[in-house]
N, C-alpha and C positions, 0 to 999 in steps of 0.2 A: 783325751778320747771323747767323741761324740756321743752322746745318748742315744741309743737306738728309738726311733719315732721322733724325734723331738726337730721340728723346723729349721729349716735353714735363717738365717736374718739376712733380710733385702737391704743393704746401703746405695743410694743414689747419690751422683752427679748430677745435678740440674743445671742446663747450661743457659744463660738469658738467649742464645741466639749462635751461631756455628762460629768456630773457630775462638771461643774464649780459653778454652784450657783443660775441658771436661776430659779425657783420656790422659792428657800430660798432670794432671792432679790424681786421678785413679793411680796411676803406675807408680805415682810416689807414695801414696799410702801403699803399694804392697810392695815396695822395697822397705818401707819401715815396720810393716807387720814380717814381712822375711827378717828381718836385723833383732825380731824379738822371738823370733823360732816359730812362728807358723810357718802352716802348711799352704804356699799360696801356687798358685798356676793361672795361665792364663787360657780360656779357651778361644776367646773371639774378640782380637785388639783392631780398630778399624787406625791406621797410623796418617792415610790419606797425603803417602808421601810426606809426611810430614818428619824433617831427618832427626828433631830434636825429641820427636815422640818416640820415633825409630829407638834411638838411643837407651830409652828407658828400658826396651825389653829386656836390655842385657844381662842377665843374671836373672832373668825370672824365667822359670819351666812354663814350655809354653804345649799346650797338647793339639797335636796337630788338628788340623779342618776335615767333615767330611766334605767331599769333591761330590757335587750333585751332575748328574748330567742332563742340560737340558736346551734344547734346540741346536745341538751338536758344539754346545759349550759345555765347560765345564767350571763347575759356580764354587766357592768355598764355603760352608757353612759349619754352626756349631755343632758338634760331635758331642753331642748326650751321650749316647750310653759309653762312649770313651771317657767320657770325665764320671760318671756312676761307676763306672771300671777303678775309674785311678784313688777317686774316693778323696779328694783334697781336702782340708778345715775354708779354705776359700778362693773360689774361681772368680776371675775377671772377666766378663761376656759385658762388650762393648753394645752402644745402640741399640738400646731397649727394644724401640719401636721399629726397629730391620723385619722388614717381608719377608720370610723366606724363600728360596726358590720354590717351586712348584715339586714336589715329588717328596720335598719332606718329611718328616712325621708329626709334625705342627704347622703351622699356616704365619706365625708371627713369633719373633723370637721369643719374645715374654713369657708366651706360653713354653716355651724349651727352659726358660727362666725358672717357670713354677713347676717343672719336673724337679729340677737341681735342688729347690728352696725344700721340696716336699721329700727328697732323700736329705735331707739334716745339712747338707750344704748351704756355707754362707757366700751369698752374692755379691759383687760390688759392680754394677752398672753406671751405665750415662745416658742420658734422654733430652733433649733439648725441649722447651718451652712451646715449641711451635708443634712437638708432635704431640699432644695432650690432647687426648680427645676434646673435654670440654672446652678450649682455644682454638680448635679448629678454626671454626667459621669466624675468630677474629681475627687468629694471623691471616687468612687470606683476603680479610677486608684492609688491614694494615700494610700489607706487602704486596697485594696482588696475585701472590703465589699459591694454590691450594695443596695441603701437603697433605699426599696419599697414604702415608703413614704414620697409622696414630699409635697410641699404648693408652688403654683405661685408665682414666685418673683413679678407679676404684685400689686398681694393681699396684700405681706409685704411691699413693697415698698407706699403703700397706707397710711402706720400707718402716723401717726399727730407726733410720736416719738417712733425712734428705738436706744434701751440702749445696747450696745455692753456688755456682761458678760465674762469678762478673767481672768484667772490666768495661770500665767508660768507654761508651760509644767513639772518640775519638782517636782512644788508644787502641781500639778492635781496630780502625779504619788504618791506621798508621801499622800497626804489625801486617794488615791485608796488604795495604800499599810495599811492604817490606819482603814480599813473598812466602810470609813465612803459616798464609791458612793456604790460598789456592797456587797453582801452576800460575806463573808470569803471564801469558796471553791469556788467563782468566780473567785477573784483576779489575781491568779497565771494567770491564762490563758488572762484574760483583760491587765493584763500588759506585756505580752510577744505576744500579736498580737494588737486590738486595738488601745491601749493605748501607743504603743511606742515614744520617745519621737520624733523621725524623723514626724511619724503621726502627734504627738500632734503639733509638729510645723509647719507643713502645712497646716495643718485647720485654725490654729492661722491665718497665714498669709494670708488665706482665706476669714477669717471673715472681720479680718482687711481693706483688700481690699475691700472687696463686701460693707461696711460702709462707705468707704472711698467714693466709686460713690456714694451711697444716700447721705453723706453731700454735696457732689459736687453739685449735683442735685439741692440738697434745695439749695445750694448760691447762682445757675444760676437762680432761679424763684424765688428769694429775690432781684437780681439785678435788674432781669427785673422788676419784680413789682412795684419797686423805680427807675424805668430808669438811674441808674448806668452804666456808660459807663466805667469811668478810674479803669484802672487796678489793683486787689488786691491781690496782691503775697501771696496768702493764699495756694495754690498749684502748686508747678513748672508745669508750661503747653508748651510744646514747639511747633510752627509751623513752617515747612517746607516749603517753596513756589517752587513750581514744573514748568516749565513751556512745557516742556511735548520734549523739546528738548534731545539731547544727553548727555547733562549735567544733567539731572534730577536723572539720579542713585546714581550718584556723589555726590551729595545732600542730595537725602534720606540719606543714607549709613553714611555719616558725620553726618547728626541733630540728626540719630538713637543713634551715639557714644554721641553725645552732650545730650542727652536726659537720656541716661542710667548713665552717671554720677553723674546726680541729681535724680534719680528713677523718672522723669518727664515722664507725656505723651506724644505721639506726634502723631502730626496731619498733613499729608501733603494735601496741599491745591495746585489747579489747577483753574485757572482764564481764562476764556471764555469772550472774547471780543467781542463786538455788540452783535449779536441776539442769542450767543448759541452755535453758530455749530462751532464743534470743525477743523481747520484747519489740525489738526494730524493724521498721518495713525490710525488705528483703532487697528494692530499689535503692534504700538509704546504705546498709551496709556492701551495695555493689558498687556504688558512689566512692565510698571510704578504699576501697579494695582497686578500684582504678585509683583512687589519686596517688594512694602506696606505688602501684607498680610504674608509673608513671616516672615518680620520684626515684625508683629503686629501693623502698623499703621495703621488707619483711612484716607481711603483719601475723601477729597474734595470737589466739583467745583461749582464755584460761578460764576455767569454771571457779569462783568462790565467794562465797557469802561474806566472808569481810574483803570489802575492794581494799582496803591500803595494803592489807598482807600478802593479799595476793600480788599487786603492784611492786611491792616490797621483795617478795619470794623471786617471781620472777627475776627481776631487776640484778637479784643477788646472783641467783642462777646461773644467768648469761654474764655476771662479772660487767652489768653496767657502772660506769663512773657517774652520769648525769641522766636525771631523768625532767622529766617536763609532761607538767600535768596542768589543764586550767582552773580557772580561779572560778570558784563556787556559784551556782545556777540555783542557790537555793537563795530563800528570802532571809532576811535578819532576824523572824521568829524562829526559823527551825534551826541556826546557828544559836542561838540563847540555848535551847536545849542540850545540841549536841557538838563537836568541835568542826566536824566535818573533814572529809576525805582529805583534802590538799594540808588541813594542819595538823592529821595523824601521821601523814605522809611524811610531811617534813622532822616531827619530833620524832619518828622511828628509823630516819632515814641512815644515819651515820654516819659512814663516808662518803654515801653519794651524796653528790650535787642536785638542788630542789631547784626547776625553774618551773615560776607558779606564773602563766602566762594570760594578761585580761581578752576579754573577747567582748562581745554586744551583749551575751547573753546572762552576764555575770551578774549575780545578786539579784533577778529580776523573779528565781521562784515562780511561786503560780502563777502571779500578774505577766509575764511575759509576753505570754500567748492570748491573755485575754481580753487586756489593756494595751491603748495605744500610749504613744510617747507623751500626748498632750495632757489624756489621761490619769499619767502615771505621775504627771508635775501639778498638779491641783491636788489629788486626793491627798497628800501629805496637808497642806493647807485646808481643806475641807475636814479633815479628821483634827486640825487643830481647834476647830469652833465644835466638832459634834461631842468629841471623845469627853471633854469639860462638860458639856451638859447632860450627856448621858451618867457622865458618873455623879451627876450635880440632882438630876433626877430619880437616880437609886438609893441614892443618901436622901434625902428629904423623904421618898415615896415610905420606906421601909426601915433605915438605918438610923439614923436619926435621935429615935427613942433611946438606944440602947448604945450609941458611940459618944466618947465625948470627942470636944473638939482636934485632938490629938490621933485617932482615930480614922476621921473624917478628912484631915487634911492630909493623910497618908494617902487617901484613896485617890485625892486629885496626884499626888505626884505618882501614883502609878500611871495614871493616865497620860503625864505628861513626860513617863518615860516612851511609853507607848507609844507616842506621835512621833517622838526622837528618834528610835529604833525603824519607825514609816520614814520620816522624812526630812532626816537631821536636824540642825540647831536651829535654821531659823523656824518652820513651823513648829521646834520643842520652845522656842520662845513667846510664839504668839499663845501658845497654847497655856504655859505659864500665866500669863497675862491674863487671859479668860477664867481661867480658873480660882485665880488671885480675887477679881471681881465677881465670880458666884459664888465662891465661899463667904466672901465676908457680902454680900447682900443677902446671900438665903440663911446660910449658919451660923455665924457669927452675932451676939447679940449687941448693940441691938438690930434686929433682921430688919429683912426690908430696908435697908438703907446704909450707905456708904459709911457712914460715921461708924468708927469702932474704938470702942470703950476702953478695954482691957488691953496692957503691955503687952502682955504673952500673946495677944492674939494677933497684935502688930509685927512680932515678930517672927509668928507663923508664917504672916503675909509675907514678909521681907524674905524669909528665907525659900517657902514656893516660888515665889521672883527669880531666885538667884539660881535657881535648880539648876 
């Protein structure tokens, strides 16, 4: 027995395209729901002359059509309050998206659908790919055909379960050619426009798709519902992390390549720190926002003061497998201090995939913008000759008194980490070198002069060298 108030459940047929099987598959799920004692009937079977669909009814209650009158025709439609009358556990109402005639009590059968759903009846329908509203305007880019009736994706996307119905576009053509979808003096023409196999294979990959977001859909409110956080590589999902600078096209543009390789989706995401407000011109981030849609991507923006978590949270969220984020714009002093976004990212990552992508702007920090290239290759070598005499001038000016030589020769290899961290090995070498030479002529005794006395203080030397 039925619960009184409690909904009918929607089951769909999804056909890639007419004549795959959607009706002759409905009828066989309610000869095996009748074989286990439900209550099934048919109210509205479209058979399309078709003698092996015919076949099916037999043994299923079928409740007759109401007969509309209309242009001194007389039209057969689904008979609601006859099936509200007869009260089934579940009705068959063929063709979702059927117009009704004009006099009706609804306008589209769907809606005579969500009468039936809303008195505690369960439905089992068939709707083809091509009547979805959202595909409208591609099946008729695809086929030429524009199809005047659609059914909301909001309606199908509602079903409790939708059954994808396909067969190979060449085995559709070959049952077509066999007479067994249209009338014989049909065929010639259904298979030389409709039915081509180019057609058949775009629908295909249509339906396929459009199934592909509903199951996605039900995984993510299966997750949620079980507060599933770690990642289930059930569909490659890629995220982009944008941060809205000049490297951000750079990014897109690669995840897009990394994305298309695995037919993954992609998502670019923008991370808003503190309250919100975006720091970026408004030009820059409409930039970012064409080149997404361009691409077909999804973007973003998520408010939160620690960016990896948030990159992270997200990520989890949407059940990405790989994300791709660029390589650090900050200088090699502010990485001394702190590890930086892309290697919180990656140690917190787990099963997703880290791809840390270079760009122009990478490592250059404050100098980026304010130094030129020529610039940026001299001052590591200019800081090899100052950094040594600045520290060679603090120690003599002040320190001096009160360091001893052990002390003292600390301070040069601070400095000549210093250059290393500016401007790698060979300016930390020349820099070595200089330093090597104002120690032992200003600090070392005896001062003033190259010659050095003492063992230890030779080996001071040797080892500032070798730093």
């Amino acid at each position: 027995m039925r619960q009184r108030g409690r909904r009918g459940e929607l089951r769909i047929y999804l056909g890639a395209s007419p004549g795959v099987g959607k009706t002759y598959a409905m009828l066989g799920e309610a000869h095996r729901r009748a074989e286990r004692g439900t209550d099934v009937v048919a109210a509205a079977i479209e058979t399309h002359g078709r003698k092996k669909t015919a076949e099916l009814l037999d043994g299923i209650e079928v409740v007759p059509p109401l007969l509309i009158d209309y242009r001194g025709k007389r039209f057969p439609e689904l008979d609601v309050p006859a099936v509200l009358a007869r009260r089934p556990q579940v009705v068959l109402v063929d063709e979702l998206a059927h117009t009704n005639t004009p006099g009706s009590a609804n306008r589209k059968r769907w809606q005579d659908v969500e009468q039936l759903l809303a008195a505690g009846i369960t439905v089992i329908s068939t709707v083809n790919v091509q009547h979805l509203e959202s595909l409208n305007d591609v099946v008729a880019e695809i086929t030429g055909i524009q199809q005047q009736e659609t059914v909301p994706d909001s309606f199908v996307r509602q079903a409790a379960q939708i059954e994808l119905v396909d067969i190979a576009p060449e085995a559709l053509r070959r049952r077509l050619a066999h007479g067994n979808v249209y009338a014989p003096e049909q065929v010639d023409a259904a298979l030389s426009n409709y039915f081509r196999s180019g057609n058949l294979t775009a629908l295909r990959e249509l339906a396929l798709l459009w199934v592909a977001d509903q199951v996605d859909a039900a995984l993510a409110t299966y997750r949620a519902d079980k507060k599933i956080t770690a990642t289930w590589e059930a569909r490659e999902r890629v995220v982009v992390a944008v941060t809205g600078g000049p490297e951000s096209e750079t990014l897109v543009r690669r995840a897009s390549r990394i994305a298309s390789k695995s037919s993954a989706e992609l998502l670019a995401l923008h991370v808003l720190r503190g309250d919100g407000r975006s720091p970026l011109p408004d030009a820059r981030i409409g930039k970012i926002r064409e080149l997404a849609a361009s691409l077909g991507v999804s973007l973003h923006v998520v408010v939160g003061d620690d960016v990896p978590t948030a990159l992270l949270d997200f990520a989890r969220d949407v059940n990405a497998t790989q994300l791709v984020i660029g390589t650090s714009r900050r200088s090699r002093w502010a990485r001394l201090l702190d590890e930086g976004i892309g290697a919180t990212v990656v140690r917190l990552s787990g099963k997703i995939d880290v791809h840390i992508v270079t760009h122009e702007e990478s490592g250059q920090g404050f100098r980026g913008g304010a130094l030129s290239a020529r610039q940026r290759r001299v001052l590591p070598w200019l800081a090899a000759v100052l950094v040594p005499s600045l520290v060679c001038w603090i120690t003599t000016a002040w320190l001096d008194p009160v360091l001893r030589l052990g002390g003292e020769s600390a301070l040069f290899f601070v400095g000549v980490l210093v250059v290393a961290l500016l401007g790698g090995v060979a300016p930390a070498m020349l820099s070595a070198v200089v330093s090597g030479l104002l120690l032992n002529y200003f600090l070392i005794d005896p001062r003033h002069s190259f010659t050095i006395a003492e063992t230890d203080s030779a080996i001071t030397e040797i080892v500032l060298l070798l730093v």
